[in-house]
BAPADO-925736 format. One record per atom (N, C-alpha, C): z, y, x; atom name. Coordinates in Angstrom, 2 decimals. Each point is the difference from the previous one (the first is absolute). Last residue first. Layout:
<sites>
z_y_x_a
Z_Y_X_CA
...
</sites>
This chain:
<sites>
z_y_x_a
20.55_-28.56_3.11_N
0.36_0.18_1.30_CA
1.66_-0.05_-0.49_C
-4.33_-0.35_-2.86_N
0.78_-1.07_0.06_CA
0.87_0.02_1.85_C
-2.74_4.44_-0.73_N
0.16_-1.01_-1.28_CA
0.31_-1.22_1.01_C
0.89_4.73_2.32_N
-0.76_-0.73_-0.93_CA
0.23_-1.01_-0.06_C
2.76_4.14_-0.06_N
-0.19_-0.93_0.65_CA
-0.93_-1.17_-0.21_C
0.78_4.61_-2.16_N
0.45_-0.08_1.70_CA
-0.13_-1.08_0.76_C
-0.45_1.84_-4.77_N
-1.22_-1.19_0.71_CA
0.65_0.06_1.26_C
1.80_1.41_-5.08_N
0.36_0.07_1.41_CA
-0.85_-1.20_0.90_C
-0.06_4.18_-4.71_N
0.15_-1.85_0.69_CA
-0.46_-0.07_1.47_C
0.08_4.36_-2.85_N
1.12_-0.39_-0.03_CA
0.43_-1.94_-0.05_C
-3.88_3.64_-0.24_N
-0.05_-1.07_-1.23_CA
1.72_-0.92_0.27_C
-1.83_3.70_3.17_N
-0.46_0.56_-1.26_CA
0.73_-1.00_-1.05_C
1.01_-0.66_4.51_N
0.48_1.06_-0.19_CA
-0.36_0.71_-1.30_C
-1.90_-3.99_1.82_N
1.65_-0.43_-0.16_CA
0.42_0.91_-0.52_C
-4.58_0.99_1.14_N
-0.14_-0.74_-1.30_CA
1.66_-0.39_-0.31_C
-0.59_2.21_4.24_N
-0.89_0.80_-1.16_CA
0.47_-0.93_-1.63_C
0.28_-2.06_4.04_N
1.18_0.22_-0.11_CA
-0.09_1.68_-1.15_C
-3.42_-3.09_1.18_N
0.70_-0.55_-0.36_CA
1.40_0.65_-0.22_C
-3.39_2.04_1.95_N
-0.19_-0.21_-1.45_CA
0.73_-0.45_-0.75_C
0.28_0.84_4.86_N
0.49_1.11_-0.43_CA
-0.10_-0.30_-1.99_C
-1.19_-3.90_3.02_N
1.65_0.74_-0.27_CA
-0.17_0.56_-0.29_C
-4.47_-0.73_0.51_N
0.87_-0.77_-0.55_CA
1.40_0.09_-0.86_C
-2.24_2.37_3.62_N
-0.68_0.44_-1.09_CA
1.05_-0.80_-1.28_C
0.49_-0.95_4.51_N
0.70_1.14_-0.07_CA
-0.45_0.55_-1.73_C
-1.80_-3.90_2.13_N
1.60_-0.16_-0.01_CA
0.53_1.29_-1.09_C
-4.64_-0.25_1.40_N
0.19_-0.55_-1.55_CA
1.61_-0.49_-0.43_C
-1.85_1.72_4.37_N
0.10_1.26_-1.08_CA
0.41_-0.63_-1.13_C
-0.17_-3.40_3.89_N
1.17_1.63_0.05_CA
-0.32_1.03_-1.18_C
-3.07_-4.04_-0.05_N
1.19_-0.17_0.02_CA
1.40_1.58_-0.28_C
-4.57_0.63_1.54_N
0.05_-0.33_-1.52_CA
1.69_-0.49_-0.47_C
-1.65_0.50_4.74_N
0.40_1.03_-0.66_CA
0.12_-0.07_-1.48_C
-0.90_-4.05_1.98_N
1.92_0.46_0.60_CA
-0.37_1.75_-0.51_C
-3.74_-2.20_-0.72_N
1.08_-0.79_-0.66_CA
1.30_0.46_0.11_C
-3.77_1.80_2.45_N
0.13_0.48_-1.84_CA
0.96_-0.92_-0.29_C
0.20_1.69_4.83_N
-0.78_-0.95_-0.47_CA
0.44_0.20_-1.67_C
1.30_4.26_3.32_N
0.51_-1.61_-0.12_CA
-1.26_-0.64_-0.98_C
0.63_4.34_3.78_N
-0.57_-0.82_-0.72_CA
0.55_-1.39_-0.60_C
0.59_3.35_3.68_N
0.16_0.59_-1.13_CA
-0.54_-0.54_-1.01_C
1.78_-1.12_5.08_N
-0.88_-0.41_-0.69_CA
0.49_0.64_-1.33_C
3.00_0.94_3.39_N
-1.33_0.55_0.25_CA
-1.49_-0.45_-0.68_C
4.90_0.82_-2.73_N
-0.55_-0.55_1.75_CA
-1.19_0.37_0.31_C
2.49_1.44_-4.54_N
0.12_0.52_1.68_CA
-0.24_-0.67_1.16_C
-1.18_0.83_-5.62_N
-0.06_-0.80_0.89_CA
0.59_0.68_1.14_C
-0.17_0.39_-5.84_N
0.29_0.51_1.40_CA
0.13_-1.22_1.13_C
-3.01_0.27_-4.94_N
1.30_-0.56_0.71_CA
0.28_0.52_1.74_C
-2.70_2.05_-5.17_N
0.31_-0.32_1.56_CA
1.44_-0.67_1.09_C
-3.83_1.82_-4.93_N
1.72_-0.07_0.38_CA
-0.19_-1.45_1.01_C
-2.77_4.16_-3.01_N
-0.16_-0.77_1.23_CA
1.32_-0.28_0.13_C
-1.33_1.75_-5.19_N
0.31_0.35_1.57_CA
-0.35_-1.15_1.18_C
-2.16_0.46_-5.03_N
1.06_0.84_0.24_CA
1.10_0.13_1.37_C
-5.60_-1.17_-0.90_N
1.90_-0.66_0.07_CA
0.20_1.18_0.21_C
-4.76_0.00_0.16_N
0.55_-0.21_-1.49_CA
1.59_-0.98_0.19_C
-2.24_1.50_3.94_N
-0.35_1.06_-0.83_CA
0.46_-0.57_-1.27_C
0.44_-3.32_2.96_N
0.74_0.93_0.48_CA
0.08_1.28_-1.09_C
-3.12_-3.50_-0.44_N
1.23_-0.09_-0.57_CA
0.69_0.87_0.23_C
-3.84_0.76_2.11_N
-0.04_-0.06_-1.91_CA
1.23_-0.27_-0.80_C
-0.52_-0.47_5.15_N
0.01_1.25_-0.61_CA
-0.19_-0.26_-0.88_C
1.59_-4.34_1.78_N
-0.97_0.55_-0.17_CA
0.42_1.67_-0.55_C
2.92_-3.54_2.85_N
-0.16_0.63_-1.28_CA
-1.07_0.82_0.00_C
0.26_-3.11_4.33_N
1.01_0.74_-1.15_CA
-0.64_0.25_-0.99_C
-1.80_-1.65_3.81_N
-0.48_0.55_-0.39_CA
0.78_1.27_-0.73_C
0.64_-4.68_1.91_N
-0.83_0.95_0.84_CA
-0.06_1.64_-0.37_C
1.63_-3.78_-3.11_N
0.89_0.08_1.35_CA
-0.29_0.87_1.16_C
-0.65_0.96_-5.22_N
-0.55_-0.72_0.82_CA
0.81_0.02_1.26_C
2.78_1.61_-3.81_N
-1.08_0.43_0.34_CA
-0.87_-1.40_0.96_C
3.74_1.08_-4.15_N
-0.04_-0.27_1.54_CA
-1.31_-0.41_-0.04_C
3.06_2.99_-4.08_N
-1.34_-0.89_0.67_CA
0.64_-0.63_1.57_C
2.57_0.69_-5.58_N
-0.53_0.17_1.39_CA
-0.51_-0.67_0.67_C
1.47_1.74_-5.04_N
-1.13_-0.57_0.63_CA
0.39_-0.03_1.42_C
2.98_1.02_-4.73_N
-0.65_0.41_1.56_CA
-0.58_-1.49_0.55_C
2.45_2.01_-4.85_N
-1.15_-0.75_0.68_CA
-0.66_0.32_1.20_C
3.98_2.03_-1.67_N
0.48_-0.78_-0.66_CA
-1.37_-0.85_0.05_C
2.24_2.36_3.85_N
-0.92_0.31_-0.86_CA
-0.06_-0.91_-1.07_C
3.08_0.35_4.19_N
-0.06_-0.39_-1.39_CA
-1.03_0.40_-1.12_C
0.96_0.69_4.63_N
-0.82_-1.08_0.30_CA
-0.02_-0.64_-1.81_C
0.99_3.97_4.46_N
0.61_-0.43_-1.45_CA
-0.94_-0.60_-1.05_C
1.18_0.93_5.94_N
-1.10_0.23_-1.18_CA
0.39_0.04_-1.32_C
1.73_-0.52_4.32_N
0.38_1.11_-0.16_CA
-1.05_0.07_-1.72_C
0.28_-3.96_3.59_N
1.20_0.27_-0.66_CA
-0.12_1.42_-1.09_C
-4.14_-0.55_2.37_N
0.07_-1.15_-0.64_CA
1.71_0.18_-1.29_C
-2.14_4.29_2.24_N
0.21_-1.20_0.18_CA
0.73_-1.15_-0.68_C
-4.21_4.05_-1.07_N
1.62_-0.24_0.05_CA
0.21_-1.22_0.86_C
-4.10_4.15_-1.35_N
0.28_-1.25_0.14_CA
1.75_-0.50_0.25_C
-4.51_2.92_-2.56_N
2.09_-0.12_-0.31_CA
-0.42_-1.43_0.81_C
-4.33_2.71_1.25_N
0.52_-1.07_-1.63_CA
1.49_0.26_0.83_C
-2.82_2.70_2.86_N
-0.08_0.20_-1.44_CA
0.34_-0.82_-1.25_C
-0.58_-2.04_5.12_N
0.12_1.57_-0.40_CA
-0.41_0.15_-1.55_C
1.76_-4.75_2.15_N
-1.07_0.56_-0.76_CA
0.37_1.74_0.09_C
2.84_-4.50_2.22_N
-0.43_0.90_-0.05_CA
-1.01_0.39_-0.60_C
0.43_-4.83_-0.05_N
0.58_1.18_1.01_CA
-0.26_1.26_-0.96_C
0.20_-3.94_-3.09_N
-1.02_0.63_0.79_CA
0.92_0.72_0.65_C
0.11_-2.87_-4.53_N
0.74_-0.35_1.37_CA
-0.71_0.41_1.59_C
-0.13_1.41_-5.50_N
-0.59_-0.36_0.42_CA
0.85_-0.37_0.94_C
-0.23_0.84_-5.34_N
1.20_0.40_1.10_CA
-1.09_-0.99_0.96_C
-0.81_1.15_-5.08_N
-0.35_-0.20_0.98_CA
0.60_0.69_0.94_C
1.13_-0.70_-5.21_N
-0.29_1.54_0.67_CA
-0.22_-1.68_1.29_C
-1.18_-0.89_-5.20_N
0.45_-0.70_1.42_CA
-0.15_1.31_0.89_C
-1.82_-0.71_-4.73_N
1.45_0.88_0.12_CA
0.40_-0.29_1.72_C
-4.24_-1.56_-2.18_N
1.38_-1.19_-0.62_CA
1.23_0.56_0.54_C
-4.26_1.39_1.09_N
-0.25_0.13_-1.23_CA
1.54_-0.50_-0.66_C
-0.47_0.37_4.75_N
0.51_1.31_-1.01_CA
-0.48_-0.20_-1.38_C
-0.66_-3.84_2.82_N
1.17_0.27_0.07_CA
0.20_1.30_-0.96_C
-4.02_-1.21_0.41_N
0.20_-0.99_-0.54_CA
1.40_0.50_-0.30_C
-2.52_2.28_2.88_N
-0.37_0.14_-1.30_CA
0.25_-0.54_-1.04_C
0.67_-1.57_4.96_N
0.70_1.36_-0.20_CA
0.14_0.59_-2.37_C
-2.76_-3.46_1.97_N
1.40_-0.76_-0.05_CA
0.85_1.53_-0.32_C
-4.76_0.50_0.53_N
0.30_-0.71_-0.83_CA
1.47_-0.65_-0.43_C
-1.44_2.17_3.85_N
0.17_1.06_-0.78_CA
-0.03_-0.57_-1.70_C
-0.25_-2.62_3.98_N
1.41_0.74_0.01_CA
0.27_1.13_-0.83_C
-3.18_-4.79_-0.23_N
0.20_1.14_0.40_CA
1.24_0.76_-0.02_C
-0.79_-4.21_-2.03_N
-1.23_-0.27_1.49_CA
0.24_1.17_0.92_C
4.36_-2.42_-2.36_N
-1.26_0.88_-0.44_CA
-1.06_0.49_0.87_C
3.84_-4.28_-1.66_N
-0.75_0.84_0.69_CA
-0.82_1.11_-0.24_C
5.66_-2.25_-1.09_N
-1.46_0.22_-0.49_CA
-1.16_0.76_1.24_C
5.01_-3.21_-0.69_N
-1.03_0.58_0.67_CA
-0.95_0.13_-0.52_C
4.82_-2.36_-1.05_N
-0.40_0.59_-0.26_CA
-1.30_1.03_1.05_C
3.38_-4.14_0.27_N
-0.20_1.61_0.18_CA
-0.89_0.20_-0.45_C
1.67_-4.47_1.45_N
0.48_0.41_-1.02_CA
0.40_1.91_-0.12_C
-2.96_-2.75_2.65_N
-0.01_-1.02_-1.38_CA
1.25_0.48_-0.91_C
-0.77_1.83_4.96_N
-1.08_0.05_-1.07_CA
0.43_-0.68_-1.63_C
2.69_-0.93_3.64_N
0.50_1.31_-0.71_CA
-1.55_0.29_-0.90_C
0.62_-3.42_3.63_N
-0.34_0.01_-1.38_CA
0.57_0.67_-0.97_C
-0.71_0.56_4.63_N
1.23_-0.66_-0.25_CA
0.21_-0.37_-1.46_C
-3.51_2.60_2.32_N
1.01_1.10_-1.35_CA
1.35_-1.31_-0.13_C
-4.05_-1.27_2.75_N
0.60_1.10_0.43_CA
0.93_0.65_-0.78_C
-2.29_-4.07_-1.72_N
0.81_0.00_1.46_CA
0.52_1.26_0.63_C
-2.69_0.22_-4.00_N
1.08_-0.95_-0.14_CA
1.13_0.04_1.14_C
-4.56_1.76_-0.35_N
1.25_1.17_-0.14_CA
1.70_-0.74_0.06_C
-4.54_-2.59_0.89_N
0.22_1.12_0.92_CA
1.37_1.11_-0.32_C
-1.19_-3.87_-3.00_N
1.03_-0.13_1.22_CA
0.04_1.35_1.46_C
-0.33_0.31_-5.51_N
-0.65_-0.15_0.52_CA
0.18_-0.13_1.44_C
2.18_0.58_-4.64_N
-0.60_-1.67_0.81_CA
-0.73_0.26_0.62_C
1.01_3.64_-2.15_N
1.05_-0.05_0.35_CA
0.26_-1.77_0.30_C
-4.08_3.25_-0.59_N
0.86_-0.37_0.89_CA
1.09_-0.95_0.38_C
-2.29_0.06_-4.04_N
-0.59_-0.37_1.38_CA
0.68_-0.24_1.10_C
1.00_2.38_-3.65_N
0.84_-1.26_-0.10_CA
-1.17_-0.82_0.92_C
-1.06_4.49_-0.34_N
1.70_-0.23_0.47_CA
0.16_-1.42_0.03_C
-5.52_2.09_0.40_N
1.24_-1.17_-0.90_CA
1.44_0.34_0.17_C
-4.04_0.55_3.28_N
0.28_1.05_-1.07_CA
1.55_-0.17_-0.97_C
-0.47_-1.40_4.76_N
-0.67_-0.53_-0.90_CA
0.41_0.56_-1.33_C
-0.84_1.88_5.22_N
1.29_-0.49_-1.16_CA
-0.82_-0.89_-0.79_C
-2.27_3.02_2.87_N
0.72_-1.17_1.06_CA
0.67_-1.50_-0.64_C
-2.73_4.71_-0.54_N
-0.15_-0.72_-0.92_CA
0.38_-1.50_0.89_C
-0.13_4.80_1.59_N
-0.66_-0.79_0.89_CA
-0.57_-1.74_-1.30_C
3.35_3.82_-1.10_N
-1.51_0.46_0.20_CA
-0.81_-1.03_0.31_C
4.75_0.93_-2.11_N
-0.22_-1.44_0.75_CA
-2.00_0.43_0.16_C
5.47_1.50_-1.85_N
-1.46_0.18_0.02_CA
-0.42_-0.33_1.35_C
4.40_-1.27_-3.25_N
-1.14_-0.30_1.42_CA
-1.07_0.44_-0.14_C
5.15_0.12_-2.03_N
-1.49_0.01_-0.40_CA
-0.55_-0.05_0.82_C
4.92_-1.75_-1.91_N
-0.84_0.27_1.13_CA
-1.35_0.49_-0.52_C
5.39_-0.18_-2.46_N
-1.91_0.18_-0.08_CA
-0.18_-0.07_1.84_C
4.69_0.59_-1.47_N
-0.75_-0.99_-1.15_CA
-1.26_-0.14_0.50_C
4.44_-0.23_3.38_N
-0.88_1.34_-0.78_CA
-0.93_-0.93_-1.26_C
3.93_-1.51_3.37_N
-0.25_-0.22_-1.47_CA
-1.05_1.33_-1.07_C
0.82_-2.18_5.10_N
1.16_0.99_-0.64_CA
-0.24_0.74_-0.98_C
-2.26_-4.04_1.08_N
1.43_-0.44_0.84_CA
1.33_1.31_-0.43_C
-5.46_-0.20_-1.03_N
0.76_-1.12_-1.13_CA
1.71_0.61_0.63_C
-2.72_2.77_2.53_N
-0.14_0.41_-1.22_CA
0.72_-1.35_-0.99_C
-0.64_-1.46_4.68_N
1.09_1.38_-0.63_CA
-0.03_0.73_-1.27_C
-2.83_-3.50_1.20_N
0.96_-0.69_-0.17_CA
0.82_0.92_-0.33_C
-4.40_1.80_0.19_N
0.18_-0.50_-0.95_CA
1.51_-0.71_-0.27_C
-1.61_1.82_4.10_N
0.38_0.92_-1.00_CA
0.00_-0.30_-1.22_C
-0.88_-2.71_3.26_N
0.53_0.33_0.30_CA
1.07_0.97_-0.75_C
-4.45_-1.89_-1.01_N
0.91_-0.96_-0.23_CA
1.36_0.50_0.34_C
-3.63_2.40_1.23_N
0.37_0.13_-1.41_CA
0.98_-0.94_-0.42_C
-1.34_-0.32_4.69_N
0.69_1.45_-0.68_CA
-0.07_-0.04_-0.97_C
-2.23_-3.73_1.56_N
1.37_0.50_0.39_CA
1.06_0.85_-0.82_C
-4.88_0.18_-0.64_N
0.75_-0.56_-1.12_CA
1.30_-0.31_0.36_C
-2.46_4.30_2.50_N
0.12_-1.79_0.22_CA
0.17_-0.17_-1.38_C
-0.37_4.35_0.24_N
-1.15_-0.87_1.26_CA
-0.27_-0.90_-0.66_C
1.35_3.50_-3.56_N
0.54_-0.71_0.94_CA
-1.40_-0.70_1.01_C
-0.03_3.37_-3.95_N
-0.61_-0.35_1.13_CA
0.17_-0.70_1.42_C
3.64_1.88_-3.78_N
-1.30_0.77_0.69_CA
-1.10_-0.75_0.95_C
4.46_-0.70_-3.54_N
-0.41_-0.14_1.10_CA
-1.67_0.47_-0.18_C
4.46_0.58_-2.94_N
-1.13_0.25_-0.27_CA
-0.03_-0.50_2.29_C
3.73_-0.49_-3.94_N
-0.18_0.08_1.57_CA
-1.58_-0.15_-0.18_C
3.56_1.44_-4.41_N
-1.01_-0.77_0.44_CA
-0.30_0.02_1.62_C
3.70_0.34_-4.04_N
0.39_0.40_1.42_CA
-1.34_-0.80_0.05_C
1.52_0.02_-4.37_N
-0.58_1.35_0.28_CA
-0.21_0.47_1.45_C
4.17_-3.54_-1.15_N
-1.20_0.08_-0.29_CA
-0.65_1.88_0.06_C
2.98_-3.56_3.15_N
0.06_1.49_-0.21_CA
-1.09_0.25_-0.93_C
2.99_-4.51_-0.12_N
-1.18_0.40_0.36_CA
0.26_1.34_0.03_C
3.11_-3.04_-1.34_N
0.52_1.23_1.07_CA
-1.40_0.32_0.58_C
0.19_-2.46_-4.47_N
0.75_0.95_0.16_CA
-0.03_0.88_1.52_C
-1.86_-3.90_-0.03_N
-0.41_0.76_-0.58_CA
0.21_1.10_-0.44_C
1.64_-4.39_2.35_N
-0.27_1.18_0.87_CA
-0.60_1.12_-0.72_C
0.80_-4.31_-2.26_N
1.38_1.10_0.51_CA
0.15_0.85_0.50_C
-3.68_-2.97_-0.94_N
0.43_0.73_-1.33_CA
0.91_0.71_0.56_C
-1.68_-2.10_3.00_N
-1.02_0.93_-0.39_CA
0.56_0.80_-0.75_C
2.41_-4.36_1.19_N
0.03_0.98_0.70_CA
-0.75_1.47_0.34_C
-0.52_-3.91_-3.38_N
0.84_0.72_-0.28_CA
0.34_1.40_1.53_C
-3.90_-2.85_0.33_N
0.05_1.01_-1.32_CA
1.72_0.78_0.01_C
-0.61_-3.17_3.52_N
-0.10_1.03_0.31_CA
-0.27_0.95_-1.40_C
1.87_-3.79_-0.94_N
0.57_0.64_0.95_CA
-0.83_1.02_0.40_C
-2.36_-3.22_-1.79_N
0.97_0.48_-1.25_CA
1.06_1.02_1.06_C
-3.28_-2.43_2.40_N
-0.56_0.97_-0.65_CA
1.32_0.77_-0.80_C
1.36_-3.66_2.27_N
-0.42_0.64_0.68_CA
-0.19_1.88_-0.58_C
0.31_-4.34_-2.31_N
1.18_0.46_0.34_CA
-0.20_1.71_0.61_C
-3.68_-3.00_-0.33_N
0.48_0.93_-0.96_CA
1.11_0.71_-0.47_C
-1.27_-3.20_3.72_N
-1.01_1.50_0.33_CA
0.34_0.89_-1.73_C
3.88_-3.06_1.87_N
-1.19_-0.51_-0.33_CA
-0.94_1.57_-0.09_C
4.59_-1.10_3.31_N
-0.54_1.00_-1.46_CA
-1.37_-0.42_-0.12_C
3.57_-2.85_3.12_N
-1.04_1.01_0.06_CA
-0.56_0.28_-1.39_C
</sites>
């Protein structure tokens, strides 16, 4: 059995390798999540299919300000499968503060919302996902995506459902967009710089 520094030294190197196939400039902005469940949730998928940034706006002041707080902190610990500790998460109290943050720093905003009259909406497959800094939201579980964001993104993009429940839970919807977002970058970045991520690291 591997001594706890053994241990450590392994997962560094296994950090170092996955770096390259990060999607950088790929941030997942969450909205006012319920639970810490759910952030943890959406935190493992964001480490698992390699986006760079989480941000959390976080009203209720749930979090602990800090990143490197978090990222020992057992409420998030346990739910993110300890994907916390190695991601990256910033908070912001507000949405028009986080929003203001992103366009100062070039970021176009993509949301995960039904239907909207009057914004470009698309489905999930049909979207195009290479912006060279995109932001995307998911919304409260109740609630969804706040109008403010809605009004300052560049489209609504929507996963098609056909049963009779039209609803999936933020982890498993977070999951499915950050698949699709992901690939299209990754295979964006194979097609610009002519290296080959098709398969990820030490596989």
């Amino acid at each position: 059995m591997k001594d706890p520094q053994e241990l450590k030294s392994d997962l560094r190197k296994r950090a170092d390798a996955i770096k390259e196939y990060r999607c950088k400039n790929l941030i997942v902005v969450i909205e006012n999540p319920k639970t810490l469940k759910n952030i943890g949730s959406v935190v493992r998928n964001i480490d698992a299919l390699g986006a760079e940034k989480a941000y959390i706006i976080d009203e209720t002041n749930s979090l602990p300000d800090d990143w490197q707080d978090m990222r020992h902190w057992n409420p998030l610990v346990k739910p993110s499968a300890s994907a916390i500790k190695w991601s990256f998460v910033k908070k912001f109290k507000n949405t028009t503060t986080c929003l203001d943050h992103l366009e100062a720093n070039g970021f176009t905003s993509i949301v995960t919302s039904p239907h909207v009259k009057g914004k470009k909406n698309v489905e999930l497959s049909k979207g195009d996902y290479t912006h060279k800094k995109l932001a995307v939201w998911f919304g409260n579980e109740t609630r969804g995506v706040s109008n403010l964001a809605i009004e300052r993104s560049e489209m609504c993009v929507s996963i098609p459902m056909y049963g009779i429940i039209e609803s999936l839970n933020l982890g498993t919807s977070s999951g499915i967009v950050l698949y699709e977002i992901t690939k299209q970058r990754r295979a964006f970045t194979e097609k610009k710089y002519g290296i080959d991520l098709s398969q990820p690291p030490n596989k």
